[in-house]
N, C-alpha and C positions, 0 to 999 in steps of 0.2 A: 389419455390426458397429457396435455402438455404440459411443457419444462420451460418456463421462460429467463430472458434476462433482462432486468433492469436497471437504471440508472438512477439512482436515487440522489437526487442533486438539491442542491441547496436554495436553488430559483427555481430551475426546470428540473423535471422527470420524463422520463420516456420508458417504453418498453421494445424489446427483440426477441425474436425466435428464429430459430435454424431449420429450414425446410427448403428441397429442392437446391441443394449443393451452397445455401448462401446465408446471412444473418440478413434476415428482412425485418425494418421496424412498424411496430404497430400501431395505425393510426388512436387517436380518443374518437373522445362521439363526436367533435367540432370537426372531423377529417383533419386534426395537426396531431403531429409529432409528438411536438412538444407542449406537457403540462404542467402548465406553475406549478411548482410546490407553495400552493398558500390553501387555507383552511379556513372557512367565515362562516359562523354560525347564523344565521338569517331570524329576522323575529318573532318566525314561530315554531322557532327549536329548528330546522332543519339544518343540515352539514352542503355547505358550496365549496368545491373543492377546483381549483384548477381559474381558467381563468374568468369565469365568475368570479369567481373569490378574490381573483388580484384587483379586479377594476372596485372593487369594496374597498381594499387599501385606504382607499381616500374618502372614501362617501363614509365608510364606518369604520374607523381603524380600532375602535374599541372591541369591537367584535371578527377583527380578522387576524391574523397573524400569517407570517411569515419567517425566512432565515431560520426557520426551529432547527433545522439538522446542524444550526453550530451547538446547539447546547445538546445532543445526545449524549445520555450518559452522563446527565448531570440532575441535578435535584432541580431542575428550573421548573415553575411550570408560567402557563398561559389563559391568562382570564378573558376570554371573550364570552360576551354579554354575563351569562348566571351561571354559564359551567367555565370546569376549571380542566386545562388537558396538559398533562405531560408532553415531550417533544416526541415520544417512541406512540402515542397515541393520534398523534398529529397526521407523524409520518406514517402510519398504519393508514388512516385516514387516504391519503394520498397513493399508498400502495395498493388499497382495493377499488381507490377506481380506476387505476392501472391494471389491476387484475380483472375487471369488471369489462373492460374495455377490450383487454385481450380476449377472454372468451365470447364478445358480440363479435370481434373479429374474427377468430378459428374456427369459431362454432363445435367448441366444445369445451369442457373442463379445466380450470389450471388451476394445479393446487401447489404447487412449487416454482421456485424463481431462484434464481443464483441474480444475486445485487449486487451493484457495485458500490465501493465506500473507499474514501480519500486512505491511499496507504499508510498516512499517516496518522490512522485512526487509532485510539488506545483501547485495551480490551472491554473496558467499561462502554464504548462506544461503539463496536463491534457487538455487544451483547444484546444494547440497547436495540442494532438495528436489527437484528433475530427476532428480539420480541416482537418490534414494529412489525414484522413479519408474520407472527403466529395470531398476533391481532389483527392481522386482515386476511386469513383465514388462507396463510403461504405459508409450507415448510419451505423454511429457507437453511438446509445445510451446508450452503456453499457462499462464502462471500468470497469477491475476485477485488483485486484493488483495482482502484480505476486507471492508473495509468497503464498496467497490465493488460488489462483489456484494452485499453486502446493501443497497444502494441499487439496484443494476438488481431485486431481490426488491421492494421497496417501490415502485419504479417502474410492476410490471407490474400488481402486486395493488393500486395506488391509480388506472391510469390517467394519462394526460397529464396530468398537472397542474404548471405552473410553478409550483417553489418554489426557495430555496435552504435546505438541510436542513444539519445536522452529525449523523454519524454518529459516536457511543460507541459504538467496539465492547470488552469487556471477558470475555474469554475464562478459560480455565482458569490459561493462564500470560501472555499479553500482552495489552497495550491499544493500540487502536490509534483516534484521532481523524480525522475526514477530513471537510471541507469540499465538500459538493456542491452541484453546481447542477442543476435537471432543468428540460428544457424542452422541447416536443415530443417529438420522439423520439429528443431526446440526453439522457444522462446525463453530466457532465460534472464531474468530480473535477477540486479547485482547488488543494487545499491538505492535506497528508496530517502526522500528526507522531504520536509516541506511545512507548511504555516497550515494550521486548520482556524485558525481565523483573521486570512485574507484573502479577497477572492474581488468578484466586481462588484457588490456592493457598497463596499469598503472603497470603492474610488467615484461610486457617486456620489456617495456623501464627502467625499471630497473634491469634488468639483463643483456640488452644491455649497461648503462653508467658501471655496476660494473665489466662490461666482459672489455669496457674500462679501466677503473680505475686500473684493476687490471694488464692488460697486458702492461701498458702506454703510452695506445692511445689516442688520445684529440681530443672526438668524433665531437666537435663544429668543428674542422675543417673540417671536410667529410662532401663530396658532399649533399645533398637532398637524391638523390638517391640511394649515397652509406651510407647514417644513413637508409634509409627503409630499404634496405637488410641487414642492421645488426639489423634492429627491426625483422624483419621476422625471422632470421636466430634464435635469440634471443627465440623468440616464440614458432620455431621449437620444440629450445633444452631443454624449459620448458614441451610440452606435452610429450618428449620423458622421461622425467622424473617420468613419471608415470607407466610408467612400464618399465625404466633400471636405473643401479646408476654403475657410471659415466658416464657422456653424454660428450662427448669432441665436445668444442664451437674452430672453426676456422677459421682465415680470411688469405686469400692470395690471393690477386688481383694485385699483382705485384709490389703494391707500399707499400702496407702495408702486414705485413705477422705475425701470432699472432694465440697462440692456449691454452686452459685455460680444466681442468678437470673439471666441474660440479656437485655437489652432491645437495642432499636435505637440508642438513645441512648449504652450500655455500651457497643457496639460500636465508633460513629463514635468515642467519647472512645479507647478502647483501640487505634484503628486511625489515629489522628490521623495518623501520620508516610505511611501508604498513602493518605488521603484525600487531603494536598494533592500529591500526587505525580501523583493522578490531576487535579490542576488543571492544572497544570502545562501538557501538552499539548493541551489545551484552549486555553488563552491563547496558545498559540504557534502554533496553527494559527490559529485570529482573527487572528493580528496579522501571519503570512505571508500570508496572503491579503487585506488589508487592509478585512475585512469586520469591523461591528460586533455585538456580541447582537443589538441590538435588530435588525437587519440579516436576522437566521436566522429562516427560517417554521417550519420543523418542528426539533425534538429527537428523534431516532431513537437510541436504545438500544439494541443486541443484542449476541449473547453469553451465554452462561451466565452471568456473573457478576450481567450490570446488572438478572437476578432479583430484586438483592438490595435488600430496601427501602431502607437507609441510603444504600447509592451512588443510586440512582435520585432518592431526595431530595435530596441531597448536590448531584448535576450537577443536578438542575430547579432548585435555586435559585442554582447559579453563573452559569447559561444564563437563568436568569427567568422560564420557562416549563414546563409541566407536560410528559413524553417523551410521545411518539405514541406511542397504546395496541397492542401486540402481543402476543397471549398467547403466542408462541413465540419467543421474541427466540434461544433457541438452533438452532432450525434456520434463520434467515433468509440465515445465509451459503450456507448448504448449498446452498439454493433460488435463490440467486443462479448461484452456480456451475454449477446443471444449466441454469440459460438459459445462460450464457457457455458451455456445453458446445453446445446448440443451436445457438447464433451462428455456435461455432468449426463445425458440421457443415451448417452455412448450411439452418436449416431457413427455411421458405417463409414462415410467420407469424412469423418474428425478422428478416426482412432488412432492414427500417425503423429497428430499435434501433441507436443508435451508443453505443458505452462509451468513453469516453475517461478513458487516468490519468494522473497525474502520476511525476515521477521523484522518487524520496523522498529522496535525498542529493546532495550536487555533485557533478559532474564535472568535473576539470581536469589543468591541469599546472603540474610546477615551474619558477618565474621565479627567477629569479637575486634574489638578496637582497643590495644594495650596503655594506649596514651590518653585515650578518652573511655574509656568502658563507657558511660553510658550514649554513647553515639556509635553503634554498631555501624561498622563498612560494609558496603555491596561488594559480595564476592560473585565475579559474573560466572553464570553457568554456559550460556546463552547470549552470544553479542547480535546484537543488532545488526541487521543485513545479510545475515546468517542463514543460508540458503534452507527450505522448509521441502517436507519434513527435516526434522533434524533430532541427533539425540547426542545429549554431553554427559558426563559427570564431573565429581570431584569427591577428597577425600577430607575430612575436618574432625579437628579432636578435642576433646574435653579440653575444658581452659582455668579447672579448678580441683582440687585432689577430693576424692572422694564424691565426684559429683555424678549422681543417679542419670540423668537424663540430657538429652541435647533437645533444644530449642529449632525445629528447623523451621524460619521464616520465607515466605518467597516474595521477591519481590519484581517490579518492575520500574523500569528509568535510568537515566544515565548519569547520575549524580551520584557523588562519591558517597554519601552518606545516606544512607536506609531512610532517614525520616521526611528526606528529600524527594523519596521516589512514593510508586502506590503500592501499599498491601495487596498482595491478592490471597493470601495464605497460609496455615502454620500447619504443622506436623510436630507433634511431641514424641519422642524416641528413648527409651530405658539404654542404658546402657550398666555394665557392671559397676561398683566401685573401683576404683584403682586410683593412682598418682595421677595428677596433670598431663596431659597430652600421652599418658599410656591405652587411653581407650576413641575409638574411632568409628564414624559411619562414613558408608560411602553414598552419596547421590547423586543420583539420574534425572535429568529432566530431557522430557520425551516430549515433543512439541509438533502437532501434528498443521496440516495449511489449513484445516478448519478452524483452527483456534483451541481446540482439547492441549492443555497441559497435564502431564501424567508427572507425578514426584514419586520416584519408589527412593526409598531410605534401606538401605541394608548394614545392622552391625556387625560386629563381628564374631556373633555367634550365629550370624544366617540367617536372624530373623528378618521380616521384610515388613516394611509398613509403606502405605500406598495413599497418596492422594491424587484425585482427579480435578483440574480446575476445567470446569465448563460451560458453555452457557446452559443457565437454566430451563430455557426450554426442549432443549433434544432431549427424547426417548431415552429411555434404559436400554428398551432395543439397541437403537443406532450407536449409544455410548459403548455396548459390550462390541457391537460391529468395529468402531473405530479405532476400541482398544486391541481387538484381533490384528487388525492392518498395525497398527503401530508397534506388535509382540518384533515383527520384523526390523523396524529399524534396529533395535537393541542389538541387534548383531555389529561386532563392526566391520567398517569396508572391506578390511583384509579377509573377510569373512566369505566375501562373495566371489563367487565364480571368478569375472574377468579379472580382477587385480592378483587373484591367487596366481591364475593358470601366467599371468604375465610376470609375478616373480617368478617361480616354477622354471620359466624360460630363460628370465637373466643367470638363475642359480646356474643354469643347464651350461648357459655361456660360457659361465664366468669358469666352470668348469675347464672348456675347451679352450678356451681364453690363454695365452702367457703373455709375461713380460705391460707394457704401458695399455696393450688393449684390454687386459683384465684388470688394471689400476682405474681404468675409466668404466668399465663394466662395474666393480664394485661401489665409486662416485654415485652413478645415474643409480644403481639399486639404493644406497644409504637414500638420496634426494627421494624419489616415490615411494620409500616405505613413510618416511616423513609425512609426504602430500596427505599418505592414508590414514597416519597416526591424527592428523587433522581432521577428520573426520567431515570434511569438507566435502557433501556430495557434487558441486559444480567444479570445482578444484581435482578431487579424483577422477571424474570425466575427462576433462582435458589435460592432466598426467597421464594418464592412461591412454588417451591418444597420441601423445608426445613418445611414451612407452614404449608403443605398437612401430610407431617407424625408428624409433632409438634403434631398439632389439634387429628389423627389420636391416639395417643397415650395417649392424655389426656383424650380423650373422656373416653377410658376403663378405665381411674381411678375415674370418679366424681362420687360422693359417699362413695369414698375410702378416710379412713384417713390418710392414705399415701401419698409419691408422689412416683414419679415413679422414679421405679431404672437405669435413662439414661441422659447422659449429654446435655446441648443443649448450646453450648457455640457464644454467639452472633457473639463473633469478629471471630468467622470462615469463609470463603470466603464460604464455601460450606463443608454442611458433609461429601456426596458422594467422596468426594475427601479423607475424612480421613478412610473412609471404604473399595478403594483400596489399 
């Protein structure tokens, strides 16, 4: 049985698999690629999915829907015709005729898929697309973010090549920015930030109200029907703008009659309030990762949207550089997803690729707030960007004499205060009586790249109390599987082999060492014990190779009353970086 991957988009979906050294996509039954994500119940009960269903948009829009993947993970639902469908039943809907399609195509079984979802997706919408998953009859244990994926796609199809790239990805309905690094045979996400509700729909309807605005139409008066065919029309005249200038937009259905030139320039002005919107996470990922422009080698663009010439101009000149040229920037997620589909089936020519991602939002709990009690502050366990898997703690004390129990809340979001952000969880914990702040627990949050959150609580008589936050659909099986894999991280770095054996080595140094060359041997040791106390597994990677040639070069000079003629400047991210 096959392993597929797919792209679960906001307009389009597509599918990929890994076979024969390459990620090849799978056609539907129309021989495309690409299938709308739209859904229309037909009037004798039957499900049209795909693009049947879009060209209904307009003939029955009471009975079709679309854009559902902005509301996963939300209580929305959708009334077409007499049933009523959730957004995770929709997309389920669309996922098995993607899975329907791959097996006419392979000609045989697919019961699992690794999907991709905008990195910026929160856990409620991550879970959402699991179910959609287990409702169209997919174990899905793996979601990949989408710009991830399109970076292990760029990865395969450019070869080993060290760079650090920023990914625009700009889809149907979300944007998602993501900061990577590639380097042998890591790919290696830093930094993720982005809008999950802007994407290109959101600028046809904005150049459908400025094509009103401008001709002075008063679009709130039109039909349902006739605002869709001027969102369509809209749409039309935006991809025709990719390869003509002027695209003449016009209406005349008899009662209204109106016709407007189009340029690229029209557009950026008409769209000003979506253009800097899409700066926005741009600069916030730069400035999370503490990378400069001039810093990024490659601009990597994909997505349906980033077609569009204005945006593509737009971000070349926020970024300063012209995007790496791809003529399909819409299927690059897709093509991603079928390697991470390969990975997850361990084939034999992907066992060298490592995908590493980040966690898109914080993780923590509520601390006691002395100036407001009852506005509990986020005490972050877990920051955002925070390379996966990952595992933190912290230690927290009673905050009242005599008080039996701690309250451990978890939460998620970036805002100073708990009521701010979203519950995902509690954990009640006894502790002894005692004075204020004489009694204590300490916890761990264990965060695996599937999304399993693990809280153990430990007080201080040893006791352990344990929660698991998961999605609700994986096995008990796979849960006790996942909690085995994760027993491991609980170790810390300095626990493992390499970083041991490489103190071990400076101690050996610092031994042989006299005079300013063991003054600087004990520096670079205090600086990478630090890196390790970080618990930062991308950060101790590249300490640890910085380490290797530190040690490496030192070694050749003990005995020497010198030092060596080379800088080794701690606050550097990485030398390797200043040697390209």
């Amino acid at each position: 049985m096959a392993i597929i991957g797919i792209d679960l988009g906001t307009t389009n979906s597509l599918a990929a698999v890994w076979r024969n050294g390459k990620s090849e996509l799978i056609p539907n039954a129309a021989g495309e690629y690409l299938t709308p994500s739209v859904v229309s119940v037909d009037e004798d009960g039957s499900i049209l999915v795909g693009r049947a269903a879009r060209d209904r948009l307009i003939s029955h829009p009471e009975r079709t829907a679309a854009w559902f993947k902005r509301y996963m993970g939300t209580k929305e639902t959708f009334q077409l015709g007499e049933r009523s469908f959730t957004p995770e039943e929709l997309s389920a809907l669309v996922l098995r005729s993607l899975r329907e399609d791959a097996e006419n195509y392979l000609a045989e079984p697919v019961t699992e898929a690794v999907v991709s979802v905008p990195a910026y997706f929160a856990e409620a919408q991550r879970s959402a697309t699991k179910r959609a998953g287990a409702l169209a009859g997919l174990l899905v244990e793996r979601l990949v973010n989408e710009p991830s994926a399109a970076a292990v796609a760029a990865h395969i199809a450019e070869g080993d090549q060290d760079k650090i790239c920023l990914v625009f990805d700009l889809g149907g309905g979300t944007l998602d920015v993501s900061l990577v690094e590639r380097f042998e045979n890591v790919v290696s996400v830093t930094a993720v930030s982005g809008d999950n509700r802007l994407g290109g729909t959101d600028f046809d309807l904005a150049v459908a109200e400025a094509f009103c605005r401008d001709t002075g139409i008063d679009m709130a008066a039109l039909s349902q029907q006739k605002q869709e065919l001027l969102i369509r029309q809209a749409e039309n005249c935006k991809m025709a703008l990719t390869t003509q200038e002027p695209v003449i937009m016009a209406v005349d259905d008899g009662e209204i009659s109106a016709s407007l030139a189009l340029t690229n320039e029209w557009l950026i002005r008409s769209c000003s309030a979506l253009f800097q919107r899409l700066a926005a996470p741009v600069r916030r990922v730069l400035l999370d990762a503490g990378t400069s422009v001039e810093e990024v080698d490659e601009l990597v663009m994909v997505g349906g949207s980033s077609h569009m010439p204005a945006v593509r101009r737009y971000i070349g000149r926020l970024m300063g550089k012209r995007p790496a040229r791809d003529s399909r920037p819409d299927t690059a997620v897709a093509l991603g997803a079928g390697i991470c589909a390969g990975m997850k089936a361990r084939a034999a020519d992907l066992k060298e690729l490592v995908l590493t991602d980040v966690c898109p939002f914080t993780l923590g709990i509520a601390a006691y707030n002395s100036r407001e009690p009852d506005r509990p502050l986020m005490s972050t366990l877990i920051e955002r960007n925070c390379v996966l898997p990952s595992s933190r703690e912290g230690t927290y004390y009673t905050v009242h004499d005599d008080q039996e129990s701690i309250d451990i809340q978890i939460y998620q979001g970036e805002n100073l205060y708990c009521a701010d952000n979203i519950l995902l969880g509690s954990l009640n914990v006894k502790v002894p009586k005692a004075r204020q702040g004489r009694q204590s627990v300490r916890v761990r949050f264990t965060y695996d790249i599937n999304g399993i959150l693990e809280v153990e609580v430990v007080n201080k008589n040893a006791e352990v109390s344990r929660l698991v936050l998961q999605n609700k659909e994986m096995s008990p099986a796979e849960v006790e599987r996942r909690l085995e894999e994760l027993s491991a991280l609980k170790l810390h770095p300095r626990e493992q082999e390499g970083p041991r054996a490489l103190i071990a080595r400076a101690e050996r140094l610092y031994v042989a060492a006299v005079g300013n060359l063991r003054e600087r041997v004990y520096q670079v040791l205090g600086w990478y014990q630090g890196i390790l106390n970080s618990q930062d597994r991308l950060l101790v990677a590249k300490a640890s190779r910085r380490m290797e040639r530190f040690l490496g070069q030192m070694e050749d000079w003990v005995g020497d009353d010198g030092l060596p003629d080379f800088t080794f400047n701690l606050s550097d991210s990485d030398e390797e970086d200043e040697e390209q």
